[in-house]
C-alpha positions in Angstrom: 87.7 -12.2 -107.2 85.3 -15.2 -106.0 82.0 -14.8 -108.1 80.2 -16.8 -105.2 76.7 -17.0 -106.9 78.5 -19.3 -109.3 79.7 -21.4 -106.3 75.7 -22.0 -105.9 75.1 -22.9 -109.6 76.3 -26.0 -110.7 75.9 -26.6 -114.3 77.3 -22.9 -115.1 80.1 -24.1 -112.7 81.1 -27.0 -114.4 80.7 -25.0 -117.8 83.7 -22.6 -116.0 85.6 -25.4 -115.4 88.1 -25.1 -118.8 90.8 -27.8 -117.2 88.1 -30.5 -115.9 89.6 -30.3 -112.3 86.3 -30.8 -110.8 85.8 -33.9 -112.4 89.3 -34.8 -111.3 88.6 -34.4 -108.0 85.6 -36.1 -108.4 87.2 -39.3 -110.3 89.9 -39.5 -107.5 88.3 -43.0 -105.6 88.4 -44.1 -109.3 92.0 -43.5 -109.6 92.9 -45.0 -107.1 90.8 -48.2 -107.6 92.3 -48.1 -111.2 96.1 -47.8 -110.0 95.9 -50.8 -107.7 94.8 -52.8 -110.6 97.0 -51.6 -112.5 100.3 -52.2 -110.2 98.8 -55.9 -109.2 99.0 -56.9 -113.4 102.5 -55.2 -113.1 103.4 -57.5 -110.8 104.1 -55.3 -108.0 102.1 -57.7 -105.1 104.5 -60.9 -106.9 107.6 -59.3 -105.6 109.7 -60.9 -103.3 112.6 -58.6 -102.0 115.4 -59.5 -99.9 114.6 -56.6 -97.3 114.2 -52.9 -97.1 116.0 -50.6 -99.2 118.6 -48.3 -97.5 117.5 -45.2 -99.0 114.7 -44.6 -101.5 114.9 -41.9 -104.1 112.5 -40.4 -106.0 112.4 -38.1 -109.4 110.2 -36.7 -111.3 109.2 -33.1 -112.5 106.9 -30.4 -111.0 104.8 -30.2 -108.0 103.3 -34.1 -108.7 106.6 -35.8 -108.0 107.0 -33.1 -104.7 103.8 -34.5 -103.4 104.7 -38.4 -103.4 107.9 -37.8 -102.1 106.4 -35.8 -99.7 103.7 -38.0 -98.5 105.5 -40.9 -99.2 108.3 -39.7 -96.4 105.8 -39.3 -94.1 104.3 -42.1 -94.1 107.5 -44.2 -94.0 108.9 -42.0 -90.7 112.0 -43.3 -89.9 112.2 -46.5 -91.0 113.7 -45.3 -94.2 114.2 -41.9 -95.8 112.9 -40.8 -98.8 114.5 -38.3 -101.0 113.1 -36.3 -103.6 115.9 -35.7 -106.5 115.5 -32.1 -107.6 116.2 -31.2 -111.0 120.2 -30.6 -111.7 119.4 -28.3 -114.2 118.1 -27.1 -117.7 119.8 -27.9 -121.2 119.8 -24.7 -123.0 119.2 -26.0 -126.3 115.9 -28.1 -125.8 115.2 -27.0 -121.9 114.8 -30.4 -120.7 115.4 -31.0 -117.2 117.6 -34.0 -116.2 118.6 -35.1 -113.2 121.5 -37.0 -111.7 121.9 -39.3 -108.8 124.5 -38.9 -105.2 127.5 -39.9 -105.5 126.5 -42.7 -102.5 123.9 -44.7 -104.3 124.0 -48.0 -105.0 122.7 -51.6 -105.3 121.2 -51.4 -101.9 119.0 -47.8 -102.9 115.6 -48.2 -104.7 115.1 -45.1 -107.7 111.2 -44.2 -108.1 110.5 -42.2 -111.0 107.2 -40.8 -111.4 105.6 -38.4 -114.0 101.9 -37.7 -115.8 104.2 -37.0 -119.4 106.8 -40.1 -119.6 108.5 -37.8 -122.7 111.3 -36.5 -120.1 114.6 -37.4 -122.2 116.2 -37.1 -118.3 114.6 -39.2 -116.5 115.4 -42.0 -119.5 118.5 -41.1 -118.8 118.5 -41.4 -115.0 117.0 -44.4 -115.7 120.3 -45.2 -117.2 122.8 -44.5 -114.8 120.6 -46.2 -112.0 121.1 -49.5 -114.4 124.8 -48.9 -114.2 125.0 -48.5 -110.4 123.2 -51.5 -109.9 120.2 -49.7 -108.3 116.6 -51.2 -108.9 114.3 -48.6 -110.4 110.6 -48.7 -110.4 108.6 -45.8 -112.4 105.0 -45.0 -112.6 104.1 -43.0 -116.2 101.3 -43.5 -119.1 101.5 -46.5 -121.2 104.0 -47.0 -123.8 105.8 -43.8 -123.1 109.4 -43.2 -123.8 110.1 -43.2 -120.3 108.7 -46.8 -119.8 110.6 -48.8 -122.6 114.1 -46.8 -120.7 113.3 -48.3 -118.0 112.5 -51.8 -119.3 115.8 -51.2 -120.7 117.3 -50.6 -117.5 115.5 -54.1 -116.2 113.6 -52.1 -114.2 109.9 -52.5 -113.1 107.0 -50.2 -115.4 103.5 -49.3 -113.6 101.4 -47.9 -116.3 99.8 -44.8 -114.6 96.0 -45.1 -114.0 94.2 -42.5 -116.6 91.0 -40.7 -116.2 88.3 -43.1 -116.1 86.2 -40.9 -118.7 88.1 -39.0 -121.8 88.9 -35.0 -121.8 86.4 -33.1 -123.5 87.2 -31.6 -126.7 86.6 -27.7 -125.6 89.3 -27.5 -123.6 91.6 -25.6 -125.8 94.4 -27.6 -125.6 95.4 -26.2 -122.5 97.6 -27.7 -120.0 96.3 -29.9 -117.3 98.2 -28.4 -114.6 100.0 -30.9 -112.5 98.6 -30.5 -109.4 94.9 -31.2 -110.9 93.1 -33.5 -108.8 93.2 -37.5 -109.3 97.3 -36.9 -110.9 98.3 -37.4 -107.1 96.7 -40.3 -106.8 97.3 -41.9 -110.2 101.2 -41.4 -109.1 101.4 -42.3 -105.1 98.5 -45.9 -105.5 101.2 -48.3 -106.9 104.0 -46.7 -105.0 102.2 -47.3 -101.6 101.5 -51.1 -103.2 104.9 -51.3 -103.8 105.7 -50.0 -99.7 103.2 -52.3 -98.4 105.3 -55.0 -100.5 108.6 -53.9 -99.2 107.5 -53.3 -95.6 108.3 -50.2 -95.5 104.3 -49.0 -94.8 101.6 -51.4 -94.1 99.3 -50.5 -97.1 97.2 -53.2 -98.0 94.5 -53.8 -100.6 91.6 -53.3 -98.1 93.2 -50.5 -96.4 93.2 -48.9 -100.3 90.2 -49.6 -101.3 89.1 -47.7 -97.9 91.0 -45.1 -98.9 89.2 -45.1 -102.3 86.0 -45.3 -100.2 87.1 -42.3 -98.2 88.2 -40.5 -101.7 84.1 -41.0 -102.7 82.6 -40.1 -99.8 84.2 -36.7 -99.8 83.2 -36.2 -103.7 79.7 -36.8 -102.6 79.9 -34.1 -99.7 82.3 -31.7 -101.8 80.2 -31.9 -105.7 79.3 -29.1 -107.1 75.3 -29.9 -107.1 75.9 -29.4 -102.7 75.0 -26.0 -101.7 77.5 -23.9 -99.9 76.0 -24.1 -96.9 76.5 -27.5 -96.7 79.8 -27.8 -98.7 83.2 -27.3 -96.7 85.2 -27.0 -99.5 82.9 -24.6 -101.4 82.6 -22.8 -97.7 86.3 -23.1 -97.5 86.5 -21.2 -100.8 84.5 -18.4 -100.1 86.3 -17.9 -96.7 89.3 -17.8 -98.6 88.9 -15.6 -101.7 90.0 -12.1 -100.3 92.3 -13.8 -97.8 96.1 -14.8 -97.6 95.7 -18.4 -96.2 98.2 -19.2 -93.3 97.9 -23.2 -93.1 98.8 -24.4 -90.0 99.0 -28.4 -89.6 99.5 -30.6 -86.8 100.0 -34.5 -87.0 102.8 -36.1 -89.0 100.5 -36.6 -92.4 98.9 -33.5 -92.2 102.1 -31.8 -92.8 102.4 -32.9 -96.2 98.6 -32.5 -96.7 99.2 -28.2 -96.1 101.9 -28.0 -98.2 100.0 -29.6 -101.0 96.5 -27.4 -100.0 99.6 -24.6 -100.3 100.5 -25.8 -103.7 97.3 -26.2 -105.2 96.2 -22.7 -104.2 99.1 -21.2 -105.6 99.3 -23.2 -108.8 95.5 -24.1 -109.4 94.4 -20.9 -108.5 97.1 -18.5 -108.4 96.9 -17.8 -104.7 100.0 -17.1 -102.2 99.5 -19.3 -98.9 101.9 -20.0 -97.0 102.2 -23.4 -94.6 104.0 -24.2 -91.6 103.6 -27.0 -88.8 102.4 -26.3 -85.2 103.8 -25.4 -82.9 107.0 -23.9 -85.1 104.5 -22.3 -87.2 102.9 -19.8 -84.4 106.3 -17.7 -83.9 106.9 -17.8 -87.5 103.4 -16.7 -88.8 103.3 -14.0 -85.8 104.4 -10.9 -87.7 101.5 -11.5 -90.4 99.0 -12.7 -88.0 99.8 -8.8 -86.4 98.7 -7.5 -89.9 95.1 -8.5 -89.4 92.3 -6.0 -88.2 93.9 -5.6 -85.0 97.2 -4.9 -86.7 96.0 -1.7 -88.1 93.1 -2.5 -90.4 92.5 -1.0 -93.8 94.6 2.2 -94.9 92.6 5.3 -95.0 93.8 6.8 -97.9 94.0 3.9 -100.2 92.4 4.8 -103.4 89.2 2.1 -103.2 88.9 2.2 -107.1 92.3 1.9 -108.3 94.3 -0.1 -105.6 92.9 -3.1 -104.6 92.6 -4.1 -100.7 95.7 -5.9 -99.0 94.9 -9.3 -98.3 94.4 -10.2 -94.4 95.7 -13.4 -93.2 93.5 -16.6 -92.5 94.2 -19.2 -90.5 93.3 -22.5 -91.6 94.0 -25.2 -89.1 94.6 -28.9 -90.3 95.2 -31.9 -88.1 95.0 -35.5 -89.3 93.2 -37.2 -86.4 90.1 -36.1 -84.7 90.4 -33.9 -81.4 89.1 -36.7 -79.5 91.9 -38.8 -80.4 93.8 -37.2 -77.6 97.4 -36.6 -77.6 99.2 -33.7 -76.8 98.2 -30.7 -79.2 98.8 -26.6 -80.0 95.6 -26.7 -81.3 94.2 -24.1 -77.9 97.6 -22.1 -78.5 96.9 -21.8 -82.3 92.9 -20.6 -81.5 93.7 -18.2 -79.0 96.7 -17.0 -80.6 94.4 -16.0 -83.4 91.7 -14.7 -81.5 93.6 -12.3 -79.8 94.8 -11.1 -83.4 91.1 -10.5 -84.5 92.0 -13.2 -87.2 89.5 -16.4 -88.4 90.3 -19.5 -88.1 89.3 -22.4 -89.6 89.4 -26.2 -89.0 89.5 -29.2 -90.7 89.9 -32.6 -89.3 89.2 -35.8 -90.9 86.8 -38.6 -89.6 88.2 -41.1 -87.4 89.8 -44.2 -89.3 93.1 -45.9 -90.6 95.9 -43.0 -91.6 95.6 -43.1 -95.2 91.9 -42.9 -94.8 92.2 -39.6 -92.6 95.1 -38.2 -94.9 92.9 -38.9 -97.8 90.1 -37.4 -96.5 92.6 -33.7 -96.0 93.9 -34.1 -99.2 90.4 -34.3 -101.3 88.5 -32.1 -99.0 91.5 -29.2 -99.7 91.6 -30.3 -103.0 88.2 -29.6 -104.0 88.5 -25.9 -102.2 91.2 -25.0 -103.9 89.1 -26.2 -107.3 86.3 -24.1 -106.3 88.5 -21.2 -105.9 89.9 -21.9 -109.4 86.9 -22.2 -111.4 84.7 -19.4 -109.4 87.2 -16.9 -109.7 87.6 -17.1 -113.7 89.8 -18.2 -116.5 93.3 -19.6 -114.9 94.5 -21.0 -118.0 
């Protein structure tokens, strides 16, 4: 349960904060900033290709590598798909993942690989088997991990991936930075949308980045913990969603990705169910749960208050990645009065006019941080 007087206190907040996903966050501008250096000395801007690729895959473990591929195809549209390369399975002995590449692919396909560890014995080894097909591989891991000297192996191209700009603190138990903390995204997706600029496959430039990094900032200075709630929309977010089961409804090609990751990071940050859907395909789909909110029957009598805990109503949470005075056709009135006549809340978020990656990073950060707040204020997650 949120303890929402901690929301309003920030040191003993940032005490409660065992992973550091606050300053994550926080450090997410930085990340960025860091990453584009990081790809330009890699020699990602140099590049000179022949043309677009005719397919671009992508691997990598966990919800991190989900995400770029994720926000990666969106962004690209239909000038090139993107692929995310799930897992083919698990070795029994040492329960490594691996992966393997279609059948299809070839000298004329482009292999990301992307990861926060860089230990992965698979993706070394689909590293590999991309050098024998003759497909160009790029990965993005830490320094002088296994995974990088594979892939300079394979002749491939190595982006070291941008760290933290300060060093974990030594009470955090050794536990696991989750992989959906804060900054990780970014650290990942920066050299890759370097690399799409390069290509043509997005036009990404290093203004429109360091924008983005600008955007990244000015939510951390809206979103820190020393802003009162009141002021805060990710700590109001929060506490609107703590006894809640969070329908996220999204509207706009970028904001798609941005509600499955706000989905995501609720359920593995916090360990919250939500579940996301785009509009309009989303209102028939979410209609049997939005009938299970106060006007759907309400609270059950004879529920024992001390030993069962309450069911949780659905929320509505409404993204859309351009401001409503954008124009444009929009289920935005559908969606509001959809929920109204359910007796169920809805909120909105909409980012600040400017370029897409500035409006997409402005969702990502501003759910980010809410889903951090819900984390931290509702105890130990480890």
């Amino acid at each position: 349960m949120l303890d929402e007087s901690l929301l309003d206190a920030p040191d003993d907040l940032v005490r409660a904060d065992r992973h550091e996903l606050l300053r994550g966050a926080a450090e997410a501008g930085a990340r960025v900033r860091t990453a584009i250096r990081y790809a330009t000395e890699a020699g990602v801007t140099d590049l000179k290709p022949d043309g677009r690729p005719r397919a671009v895959l992508l691997a990598g473990p966990g919800s991190a590598a989900t995400g770029v591929a994720d926000f990666l195809d969106a962004l690209v549209g239909t000038g090139c798909p993107v692929l995310r390369l799930a897992p083919t399975g698990v070795a029994p002995a040492a329960g490594a993942l691996h992966w393997a590449l279609p059948g299809w692919v070839g000298s004329v396909d482009l292999l990301l690989i992307v990861t926060p560890d860089g230990s992965e014995p698979g993706l070394s080894l689909l590293a590999e088997q991309a050098y024998r097909r003759g497909c160009t591989v790029v990965a993005v891991a830490p320094a002088r991990s296994p995974l990088t000297e594979s892939v300079r192996g394979a002749h491939g191209l190595t982006v070291p991936m941008a760290p933290s700009p300060q060093p974990a603190a030594d009470d955090t138990g050794g536990a696991e930075v989750p992989a959906a903390a804060p900054g990780t995204l970014w650290a990942l997706l920066t050299p890759l949308l370097v690399l799409f600029d390069r290509t043509g496959l997005i036009s990404a430039p290093a203004e429109t980045l360091q924008k983005v990094a600008d955007r990244l900032d000015g939510v951390a200075e809206r979103c820190g913990p020393a802003v009162a709630t009141y002021s805060n929309p990710a700590k109001t977010l929060a506490a609107e969603l703590s006894e809640a089961l969070p329908l996220i409804w999204t509207e706009g090609p970028t904001a798609g990705p941005a509600g499955r990751r706000f989905a995501t990071t609720l359920a593995e940050l916090a360990g919250r169910p939500a579940l996301a859907a785009e509009l309009p395909e989303a209102l028939p789909a979410h209609a049997t749960l939005l009938g299970q909110g106060p006007a759907g029957g309400g609270d059950d009598f004879f529920r024992d208050r001390v030993e069962d805990p309450a069911r949780l109503r659905p929320r509505a949470v409404l993204l859309r990645d351009r401001p409503a005075e954008a124009g444009g056709l929009t289920a935005a009135p559908v969606a509001r009065e959809l929920a109204q006549s359910h007796e169920v809340a809805l909120s909105e978020i909409e980012p600040e006019d400017g370029e897409e990656l500035e409006r997409l990073a402005e969702l990502i950060a501003l759910t980010d941080f809410a889903s951090v707040y819900l984390a931290v204020a509702s105890g130990d997650r480890s």
